[in-house]
C-alpha positions as CSV (number, residue, x, y, z in Angstrom):
1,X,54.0,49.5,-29.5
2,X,57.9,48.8,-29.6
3,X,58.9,47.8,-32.8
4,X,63.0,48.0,-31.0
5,X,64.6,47.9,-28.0
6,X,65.1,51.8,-28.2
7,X,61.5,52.4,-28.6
8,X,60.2,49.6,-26.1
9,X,62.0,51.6,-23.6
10,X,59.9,54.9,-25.2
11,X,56.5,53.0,-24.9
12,X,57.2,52.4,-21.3
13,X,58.0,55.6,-20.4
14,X,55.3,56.8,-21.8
15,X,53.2,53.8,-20.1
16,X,54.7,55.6,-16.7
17,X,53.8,58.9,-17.5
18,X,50.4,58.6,-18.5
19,X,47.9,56.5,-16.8
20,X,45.7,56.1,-19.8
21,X,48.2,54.9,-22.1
22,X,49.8,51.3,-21.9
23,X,52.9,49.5,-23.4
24,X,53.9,47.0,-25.6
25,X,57.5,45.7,-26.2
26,X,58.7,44.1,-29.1
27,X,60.7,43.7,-32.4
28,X,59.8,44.5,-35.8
29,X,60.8,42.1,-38.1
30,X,62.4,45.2,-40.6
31,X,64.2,46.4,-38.1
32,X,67.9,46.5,-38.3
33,X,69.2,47.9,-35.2
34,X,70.8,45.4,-32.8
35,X,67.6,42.6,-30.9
36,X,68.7,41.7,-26.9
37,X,66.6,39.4,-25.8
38,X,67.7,39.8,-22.1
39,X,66.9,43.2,-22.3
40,X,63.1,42.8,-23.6
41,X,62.2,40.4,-21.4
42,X,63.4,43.0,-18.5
43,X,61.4,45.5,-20.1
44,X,58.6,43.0,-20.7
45,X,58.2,42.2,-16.5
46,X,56.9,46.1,-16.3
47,X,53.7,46.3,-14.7
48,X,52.5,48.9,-17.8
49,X,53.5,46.4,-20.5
50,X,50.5,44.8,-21.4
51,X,51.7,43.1,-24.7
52,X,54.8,41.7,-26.7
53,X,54.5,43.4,-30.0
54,X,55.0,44.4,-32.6
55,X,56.9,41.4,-33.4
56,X,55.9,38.8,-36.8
57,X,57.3,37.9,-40.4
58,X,57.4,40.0,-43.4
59,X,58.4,38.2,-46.5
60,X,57.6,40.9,-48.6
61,X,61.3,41.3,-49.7
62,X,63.2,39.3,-47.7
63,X,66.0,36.6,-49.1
64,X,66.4,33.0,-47.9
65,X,68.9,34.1,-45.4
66,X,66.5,37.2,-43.6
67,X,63.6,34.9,-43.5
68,X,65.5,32.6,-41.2
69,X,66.7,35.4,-39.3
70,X,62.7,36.4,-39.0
71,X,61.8,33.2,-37.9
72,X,64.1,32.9,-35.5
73,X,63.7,36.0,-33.8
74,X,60.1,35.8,-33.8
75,X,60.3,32.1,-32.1
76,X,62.4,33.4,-29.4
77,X,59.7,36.4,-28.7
78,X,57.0,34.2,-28.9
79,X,58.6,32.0,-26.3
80,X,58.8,35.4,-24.2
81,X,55.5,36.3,-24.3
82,X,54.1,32.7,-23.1
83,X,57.1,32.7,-20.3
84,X,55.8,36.1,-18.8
85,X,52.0,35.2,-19.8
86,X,51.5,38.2,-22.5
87,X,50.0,38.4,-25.5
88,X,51.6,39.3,-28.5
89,X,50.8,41.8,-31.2
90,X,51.2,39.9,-34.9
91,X,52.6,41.7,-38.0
92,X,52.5,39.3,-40.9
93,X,53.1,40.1,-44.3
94,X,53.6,37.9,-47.3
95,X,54.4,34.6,-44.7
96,X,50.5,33.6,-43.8
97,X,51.7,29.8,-43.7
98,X,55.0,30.7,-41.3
99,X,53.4,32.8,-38.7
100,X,50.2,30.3,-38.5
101,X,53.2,27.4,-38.2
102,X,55.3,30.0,-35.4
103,X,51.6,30.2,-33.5
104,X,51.3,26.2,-33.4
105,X,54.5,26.0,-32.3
106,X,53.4,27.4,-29.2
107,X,50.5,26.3,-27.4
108,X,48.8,28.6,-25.1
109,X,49.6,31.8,-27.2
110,X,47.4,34.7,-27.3
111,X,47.4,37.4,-29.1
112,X,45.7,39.3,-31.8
113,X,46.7,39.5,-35.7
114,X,48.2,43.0,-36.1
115,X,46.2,45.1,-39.0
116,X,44.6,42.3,-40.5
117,X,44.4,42.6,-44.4
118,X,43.3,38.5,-45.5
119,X,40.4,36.8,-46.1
120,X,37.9,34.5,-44.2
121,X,39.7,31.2,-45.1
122,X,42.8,32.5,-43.4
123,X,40.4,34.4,-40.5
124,X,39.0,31.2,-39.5
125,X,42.4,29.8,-39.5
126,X,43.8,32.6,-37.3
127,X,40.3,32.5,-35.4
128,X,40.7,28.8,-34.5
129,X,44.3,29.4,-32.9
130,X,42.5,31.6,-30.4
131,X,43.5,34.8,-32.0
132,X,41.8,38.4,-32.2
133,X,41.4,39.6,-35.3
134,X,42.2,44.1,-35.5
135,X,41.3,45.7,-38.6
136,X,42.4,49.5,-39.7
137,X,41.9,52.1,-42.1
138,X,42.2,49.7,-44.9
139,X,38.9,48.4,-44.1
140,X,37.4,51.5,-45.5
141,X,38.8,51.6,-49.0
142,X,36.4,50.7,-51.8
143,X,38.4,47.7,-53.1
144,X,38.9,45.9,-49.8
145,X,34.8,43.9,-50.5
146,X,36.6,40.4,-49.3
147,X,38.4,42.6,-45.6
148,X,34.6,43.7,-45.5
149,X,33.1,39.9,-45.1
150,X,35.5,39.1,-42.8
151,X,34.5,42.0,-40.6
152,X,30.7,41.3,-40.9
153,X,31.9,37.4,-39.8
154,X,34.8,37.9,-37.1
155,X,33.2,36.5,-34.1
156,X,32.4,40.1,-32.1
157,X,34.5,39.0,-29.1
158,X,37.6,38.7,-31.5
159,X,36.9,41.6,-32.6
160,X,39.7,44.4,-32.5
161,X,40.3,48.0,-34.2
162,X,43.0,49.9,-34.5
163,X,44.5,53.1,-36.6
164,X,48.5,51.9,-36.9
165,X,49.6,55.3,-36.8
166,X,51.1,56.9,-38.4
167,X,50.0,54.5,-41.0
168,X,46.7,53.1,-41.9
169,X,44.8,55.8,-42.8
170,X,40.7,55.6,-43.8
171,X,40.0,56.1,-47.2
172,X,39.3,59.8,-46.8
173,X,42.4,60.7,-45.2
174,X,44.7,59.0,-47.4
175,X,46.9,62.3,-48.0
176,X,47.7,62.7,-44.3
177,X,49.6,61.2,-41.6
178,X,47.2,58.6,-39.5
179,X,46.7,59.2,-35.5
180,X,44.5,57.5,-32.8
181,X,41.9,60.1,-32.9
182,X,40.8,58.9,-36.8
183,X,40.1,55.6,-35.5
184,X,36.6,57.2,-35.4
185,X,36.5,57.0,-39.4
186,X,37.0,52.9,-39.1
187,X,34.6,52.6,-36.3
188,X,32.0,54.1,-38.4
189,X,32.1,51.9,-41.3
190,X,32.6,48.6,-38.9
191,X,29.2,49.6,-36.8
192,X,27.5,49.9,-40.5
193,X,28.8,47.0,-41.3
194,X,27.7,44.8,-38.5
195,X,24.5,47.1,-37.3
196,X,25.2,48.1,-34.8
197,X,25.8,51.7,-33.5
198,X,28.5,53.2,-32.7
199,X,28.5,53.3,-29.3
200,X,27.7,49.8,-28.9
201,X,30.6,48.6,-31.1
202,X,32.8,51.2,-28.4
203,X,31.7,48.7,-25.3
204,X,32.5,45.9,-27.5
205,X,36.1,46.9,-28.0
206,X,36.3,47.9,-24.5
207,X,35.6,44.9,-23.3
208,X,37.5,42.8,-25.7
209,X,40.2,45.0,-25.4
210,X,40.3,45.0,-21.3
211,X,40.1,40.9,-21.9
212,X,42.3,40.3,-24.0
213,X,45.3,42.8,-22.4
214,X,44.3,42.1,-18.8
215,X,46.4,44.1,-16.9
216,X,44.4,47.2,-18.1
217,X,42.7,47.9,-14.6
């Protein structure tokens, strides 16, 4: 994932250098170094990109003045990812009714809610825009019953995982730094969870995962 134009241009390059790994290009909505539109959409046309993302809102702490600047930035890369026929990669933090109002906004989108953390009211919601839903580590922590339901209810072929490395840990690793190879520990819990074995909840990402970023063949 590119979460800025400097690191877009990483994900690529790494995109070129390895044929198992793909790229995403994007903005995150914290990030302060300079956004060039022009220039993501360039990097966005390469055939290892597969996604715009990590792009979103996060109102956590922003002032009236940054949320604007959020929403703006994220309309713009929206636009971009329906222009070039991507989808996009959702971060949303404290701006539920926003990001579902940036998604309308643009018929056609597709995409998948980044590190989902809500519960099945706002699934369905997210769900009935044509989204994927991608749950992490946080899935696994004792307190997180209502993430739970929502996992036993996503529809399984909106059904993503993911570890957010370095962040977004399992419960059991929670003193060190997250990487793909742990997304083993989530996987575990979500077969239990939805009974199925582990192996068969492996196809079903596969296949979701090769459906919903098509150019990964």
């Amino acid at each position: 994932m590119g979460v800025d134009l400097e690191r877009s241009r990483t994900a690529v390059a790494l995109a070129h250098a390895h044929p198992e790994v793909w790229g995403a290009v994007g903005h995150y909505p914290l990030e302060q170094a300079r956004f060039d539109l022009e220039a993501t959409r360039h990097l966005a046309g390469d055939p290892r990109v597969v996604a715009v993302g990590e792009i979103g809102l996060d109102f956590l702490n922003a002032d009236a003045r940054a949320r604007v600047e959020q929403m703006e930035k994220l309309d713009q890369l929206l636009g971009l990812a329906l222009e070039l026929d991507l989808p996009v990669s959702i971060h949303n933090r404290g701006a539920d009714v926003e990001v579902e109002a940036a998604i309308k906004n643009h018929p056609g989108l597709r995409g998948v809610m980044h590190y989902f953390a809500l519960d099945w009211d706002w699934a369905e919601r997210f769900l009935g825009l044509g989204f994927h839903l991608s749950f992490a580590g946080l899935v696994t922590r004792p307190s997180r019953s209502v993430l739970r339901e929502v996992v036993k209810r996503c529809p399984s072929e909106r059904l993503l995982l993911e570890t957010d490395s370095p962040h977004g840990n399992a419960n059991k690793r929670m003193k060190e730094p997250n990487r793909p190879a742990y997304l083993l520990d989530t996987a575990e819990l979500v077969s239990e969870l939805r009974g199925v074995t582990v192996e068969e909840l492996g196809a079903l990402e596969t296949a979701n995962a090769l459906r919903l970023f098509g150019r990964m063949t």
